[in-house]
C-alpha positions in Angstrom: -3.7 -19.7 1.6 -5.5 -16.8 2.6 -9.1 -16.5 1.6 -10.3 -13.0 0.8 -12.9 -11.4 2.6 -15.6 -10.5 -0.2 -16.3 -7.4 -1.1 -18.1 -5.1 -3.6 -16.0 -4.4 -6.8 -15.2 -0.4 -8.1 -13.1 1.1 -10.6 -10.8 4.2 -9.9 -10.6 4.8 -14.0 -9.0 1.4 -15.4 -7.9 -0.2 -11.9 -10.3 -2.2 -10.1 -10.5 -2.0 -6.0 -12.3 -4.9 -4.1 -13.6 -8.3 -5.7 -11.8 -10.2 -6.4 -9.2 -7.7 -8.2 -5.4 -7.4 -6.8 -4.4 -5.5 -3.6 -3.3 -1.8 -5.1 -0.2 0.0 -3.8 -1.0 4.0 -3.6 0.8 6.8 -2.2 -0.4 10.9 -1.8 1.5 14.1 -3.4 3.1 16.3 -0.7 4.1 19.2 -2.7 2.2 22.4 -2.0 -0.9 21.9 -4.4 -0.6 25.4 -6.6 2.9 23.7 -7.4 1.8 22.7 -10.7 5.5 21.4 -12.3 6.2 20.0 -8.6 3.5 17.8 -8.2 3.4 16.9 -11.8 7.0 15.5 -11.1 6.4 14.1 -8.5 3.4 12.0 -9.8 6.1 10.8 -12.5 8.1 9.7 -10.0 5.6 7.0 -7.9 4.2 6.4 -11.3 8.5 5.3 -12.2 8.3 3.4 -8.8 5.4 1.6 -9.1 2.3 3.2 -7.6 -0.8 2.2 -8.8 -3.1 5.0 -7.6 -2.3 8.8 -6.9 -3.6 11.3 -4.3 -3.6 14.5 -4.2 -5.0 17.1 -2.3 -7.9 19.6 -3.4 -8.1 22.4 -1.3 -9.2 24.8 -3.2 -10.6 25.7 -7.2 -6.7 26.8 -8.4 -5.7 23.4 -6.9 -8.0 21.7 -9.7 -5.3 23.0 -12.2 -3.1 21.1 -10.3 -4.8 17.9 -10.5 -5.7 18.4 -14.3 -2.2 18.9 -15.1 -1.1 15.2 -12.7 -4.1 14.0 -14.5 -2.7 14.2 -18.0 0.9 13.6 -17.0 0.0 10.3 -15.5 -1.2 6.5 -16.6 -2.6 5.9 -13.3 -5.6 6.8 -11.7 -5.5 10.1 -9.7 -7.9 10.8 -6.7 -8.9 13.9 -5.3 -8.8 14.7 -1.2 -11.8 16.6 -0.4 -12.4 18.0 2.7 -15.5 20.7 3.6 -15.7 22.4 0.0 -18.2 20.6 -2.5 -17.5 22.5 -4.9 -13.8 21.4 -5.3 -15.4 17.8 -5.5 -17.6 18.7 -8.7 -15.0 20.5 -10.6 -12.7 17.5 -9.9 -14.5 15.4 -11.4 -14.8 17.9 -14.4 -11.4 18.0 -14.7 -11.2 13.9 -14.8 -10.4 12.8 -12.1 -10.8 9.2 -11.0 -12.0 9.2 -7.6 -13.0 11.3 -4.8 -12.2 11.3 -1.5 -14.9 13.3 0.8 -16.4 12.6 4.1 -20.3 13.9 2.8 -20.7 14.8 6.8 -18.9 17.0 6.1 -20.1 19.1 3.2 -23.0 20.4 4.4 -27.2 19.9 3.2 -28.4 17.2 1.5 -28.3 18.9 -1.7 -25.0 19.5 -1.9 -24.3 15.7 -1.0 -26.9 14.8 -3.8 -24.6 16.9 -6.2 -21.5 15.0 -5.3 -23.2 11.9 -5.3 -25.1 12.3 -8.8 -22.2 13.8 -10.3 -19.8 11.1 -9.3 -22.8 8.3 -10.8 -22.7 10.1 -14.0 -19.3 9.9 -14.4 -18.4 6.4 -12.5 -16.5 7.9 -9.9 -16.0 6.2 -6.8 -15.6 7.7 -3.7 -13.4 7.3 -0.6 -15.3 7.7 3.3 -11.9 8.5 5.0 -12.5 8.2 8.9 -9.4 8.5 11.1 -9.0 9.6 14.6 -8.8 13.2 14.3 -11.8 13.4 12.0 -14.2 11.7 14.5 -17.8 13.7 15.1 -17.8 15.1 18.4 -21.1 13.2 19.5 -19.1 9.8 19.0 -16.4 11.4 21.1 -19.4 11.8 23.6 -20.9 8.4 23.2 -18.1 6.4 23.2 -16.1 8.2 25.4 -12.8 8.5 23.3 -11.5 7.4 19.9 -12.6 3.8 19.5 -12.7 1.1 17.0 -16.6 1.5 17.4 -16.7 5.1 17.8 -14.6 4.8 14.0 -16.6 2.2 12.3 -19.6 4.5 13.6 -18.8 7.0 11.7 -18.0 5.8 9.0 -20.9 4.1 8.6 -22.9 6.6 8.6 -20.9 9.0 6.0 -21.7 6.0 3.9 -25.1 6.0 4.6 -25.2 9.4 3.4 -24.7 8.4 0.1 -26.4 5.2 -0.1 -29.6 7.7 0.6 -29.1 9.3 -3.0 -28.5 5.6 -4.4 -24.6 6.0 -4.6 -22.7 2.8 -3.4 -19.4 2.9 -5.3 -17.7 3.9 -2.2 -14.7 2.7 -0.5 -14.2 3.2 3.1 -11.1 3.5 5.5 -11.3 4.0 9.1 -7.0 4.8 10.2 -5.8 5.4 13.8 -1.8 6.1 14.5 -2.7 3.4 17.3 -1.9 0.1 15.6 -4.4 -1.9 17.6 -7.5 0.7 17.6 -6.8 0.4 13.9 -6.7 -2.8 13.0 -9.7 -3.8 15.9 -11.6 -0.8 13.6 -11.3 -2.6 10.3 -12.1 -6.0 11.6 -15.3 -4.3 12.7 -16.1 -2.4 10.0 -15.2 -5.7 7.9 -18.2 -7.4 8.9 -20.8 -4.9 9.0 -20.5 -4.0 5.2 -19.1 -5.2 1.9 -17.6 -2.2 0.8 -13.7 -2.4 -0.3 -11.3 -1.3 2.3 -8.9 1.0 2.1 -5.9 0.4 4.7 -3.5 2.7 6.7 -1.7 3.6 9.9 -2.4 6.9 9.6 0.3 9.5 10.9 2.4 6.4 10.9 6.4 8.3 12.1 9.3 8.4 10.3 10.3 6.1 7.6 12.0 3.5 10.1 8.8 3.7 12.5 6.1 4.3 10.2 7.0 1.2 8.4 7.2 -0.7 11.2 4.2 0.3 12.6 2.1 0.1 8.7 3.8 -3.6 8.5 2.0 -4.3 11.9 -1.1 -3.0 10.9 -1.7 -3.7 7.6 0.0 -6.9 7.8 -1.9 -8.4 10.4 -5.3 -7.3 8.8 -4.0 -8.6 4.8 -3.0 -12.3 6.8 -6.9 -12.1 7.8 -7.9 -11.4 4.7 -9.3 -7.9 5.0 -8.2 -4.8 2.3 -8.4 -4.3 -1.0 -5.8 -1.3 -1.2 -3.1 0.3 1.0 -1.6 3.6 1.5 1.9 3.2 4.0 1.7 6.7 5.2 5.4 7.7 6.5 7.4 11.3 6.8 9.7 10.7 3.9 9.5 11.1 0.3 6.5 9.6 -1.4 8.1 7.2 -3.4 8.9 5.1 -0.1 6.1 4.4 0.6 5.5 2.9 -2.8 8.5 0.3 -2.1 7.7 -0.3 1.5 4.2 -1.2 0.3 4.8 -3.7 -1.9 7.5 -5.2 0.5 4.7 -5.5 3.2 2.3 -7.8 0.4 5.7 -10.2 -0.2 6.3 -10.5 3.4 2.5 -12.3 3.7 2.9 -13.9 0.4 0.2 -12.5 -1.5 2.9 -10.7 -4.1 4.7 -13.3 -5.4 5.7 -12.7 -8.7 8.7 -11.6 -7.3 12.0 -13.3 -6.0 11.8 -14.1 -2.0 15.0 -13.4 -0.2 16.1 -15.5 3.0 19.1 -14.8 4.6 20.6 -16.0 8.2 21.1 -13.6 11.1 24.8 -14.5 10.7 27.1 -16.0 13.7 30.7 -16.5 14.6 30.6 -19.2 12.1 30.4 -16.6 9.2 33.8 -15.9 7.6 32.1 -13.7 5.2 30.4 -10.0 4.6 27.5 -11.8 4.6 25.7 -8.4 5.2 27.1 -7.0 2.3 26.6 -10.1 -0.1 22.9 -10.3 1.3 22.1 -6.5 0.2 24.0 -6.8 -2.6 21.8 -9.5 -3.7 18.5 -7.9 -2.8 19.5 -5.0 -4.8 20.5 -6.9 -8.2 17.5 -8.7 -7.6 15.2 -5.6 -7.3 13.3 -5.8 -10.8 13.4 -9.4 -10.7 9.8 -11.0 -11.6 10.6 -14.4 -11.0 8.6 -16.3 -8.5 11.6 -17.6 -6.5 13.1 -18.3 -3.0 16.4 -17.7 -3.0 18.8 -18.1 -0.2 21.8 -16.1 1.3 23.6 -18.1 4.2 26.2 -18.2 6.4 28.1 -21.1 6.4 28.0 -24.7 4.4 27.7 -26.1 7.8 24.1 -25.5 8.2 23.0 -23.1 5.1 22.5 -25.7 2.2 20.3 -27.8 4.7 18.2 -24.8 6.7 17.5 -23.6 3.3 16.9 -26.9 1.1 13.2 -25.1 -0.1 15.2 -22.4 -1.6 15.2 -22.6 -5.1 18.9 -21.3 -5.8 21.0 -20.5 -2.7 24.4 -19.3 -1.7 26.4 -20.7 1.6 29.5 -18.7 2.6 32.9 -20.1 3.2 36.2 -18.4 4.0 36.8 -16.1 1.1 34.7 -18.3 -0.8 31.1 -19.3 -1.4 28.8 -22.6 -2.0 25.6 -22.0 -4.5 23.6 -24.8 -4.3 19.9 -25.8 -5.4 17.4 -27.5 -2.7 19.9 -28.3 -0.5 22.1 -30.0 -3.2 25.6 -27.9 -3.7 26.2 -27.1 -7.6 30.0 -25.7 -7.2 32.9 -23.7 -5.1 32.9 -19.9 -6.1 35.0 -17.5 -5.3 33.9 -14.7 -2.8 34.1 -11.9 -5.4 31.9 -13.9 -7.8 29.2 -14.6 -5.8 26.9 -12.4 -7.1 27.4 -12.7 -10.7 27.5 -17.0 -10.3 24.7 -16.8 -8.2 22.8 -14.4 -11.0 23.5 -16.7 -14.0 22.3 -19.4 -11.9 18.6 -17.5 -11.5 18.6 -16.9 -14.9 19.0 -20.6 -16.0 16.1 -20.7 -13.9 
């Protein structure tokens, strides 16, 4: 069981970050941001998927049509990436949107941080200190030496601090590195120097084979220790990736689990069938599945039915043929071509 680090609770519109609230899935628009149909469609689409909070960037006052537009096309809560102009942050939260993400360091005086920081109060607007490596002040760089965990948690500290000076603390903080280890040493940090929800992320993570092995690393290892409270897998590949991939990293440490669990042997020259095939064929009718199950896909009767006797509802192959069984104990023969239709019926007796 893994016990949650505890941390302050905020609201991005309806969906609750931190606390004791569930670990949210989100995922950022990459269509040019005076696209407004594009990125209106594209919000559509991770909403279709599954994401539960959507970013998009704000560069500029015609990009807040843009994000007015996703705003009112979309269920979910929608945040707004700010970077050095303030006054894209204020007319985003004019134009409804649910959270802000800004790094007040860099937006200039202290009144124009106040404004942020009052207007998001009035409105209950959280915002999101974003510190990655590329971001990091160059006196840090000079202190520390290069881009450390301590040199990130640094900063980010003291964007927050920022805002805790105008008596704003509905803030949620992520500190990403592309470097798996200065990333998850950063949020370990940063874990126990404040209470603030985490945000987590490999930032700049690769391509969609890469990135997701690098985000499952990452923000794996840090969810098993009970740190984060949200997570972005950041890959170069369409959006809505990154939607399944996240979820697929909270199964694989068991803290989704109103969903089926698939096990499935790396196959050996006892296999006499396309246990590959069957195995994805499975995971694939079982995609929408919300049953809280372990089912198994093995090999061979000889060891299948016992290496996977937890499983709920299991299949063993044969030669041109197939055992289903449940906890260890074989129900009936099947033929190979009926697997997955017997071994369906059987789940949903279940």
């Amino acid at each position: 069981m893994i016990e949650r680090r505890k941390s302050k609770k905020v609201y991005a519109g309806n969906v609750a970050i931190g606390g004791d609230s569930k670990i949210t899935v989100q995922s950022m628009l990459n269509v040019p941001a005076e696209n407004v149909e594009g990125n209106v469609k594209q919000a559509l689409e991770l909403e279709e998927a599954g994401c539960e909070i959507i970013r998009l960037t704000v560069p500029n006052k015609e990009a807040v049509k843009t994000l007015y537009a996703v705003k009112n096309a979309v269920k979910i809560p929608v945040v707004a990436d700010i970077h050095f102009d303030y006054k894209c942050a204020l007319e985003s939260v004019e134009a409804g949107v649910d959270k802000i993400r800004i790094n007040p360091g860099n937006i200039g005086s202290d009144d124009r941080i106040k404004a942020v920081a009052d207007a998001c109060k009035l409105h209950n607007i959280p915002i999101r200190i974003g510190v990655n490596s590329g971001s990091l002040e160059k006196d840090l760089l000079a202190k520390y030496g290069s881009v450390t965990p301590e040199a990130l948690c640094e900063s980010a500290l003291r964007h927050a601090s920022l805002l805790e000076k105008f008596d704003f603390d509905d803030i949620v903080i992520s500190i990403k590195s592309s470097n798996v280890q200065t990333m998850t040493a950063a949020y370990r940090l940063i874990a126990d120097k404040c209470s603030y929800p985490l945000h987590l992320g490999v930032t700049e993570a690769g391509t969609h084979r890469m990135g997701m092995i690098k985000s499952a690393a990452g923000i794996g290892a840090l969810l098993l220790d009970g740190i984060g409270d949200t997570i972005r897998v950041s890959l170069t590949a369409d959006p809505v990736s990154e939607i399944a991939a996240g979820f697929d990293i909270l199964k694989a440490v068991g803290i989704k689990t109103d969903c089926p669990q698939i096990v499935s042997c790396p196959t050996c020259g006892r296999t006499k069938i396309d246990l590959i095939g069957l195995a994805e064929k499975v995971e694939a009718a079982l995609a929408n599945c919300n049953k809280p199950i372990k089912v198994a896909v093995m090999g061979c009767v000889v060891n299948g039915p016992g290496e996977a006797k937890e499983a709920d509802i299991g299949v063993a192959g044969g030669d041109g043929c197939g055992m289903l069984f449940r906890h260890g104990e074989v129900l009936r023969k099947v033929d190979e071509k009926d697997i997955v239709d017997e071994l369906l019926k059987e789940i949903e007796s279940l």
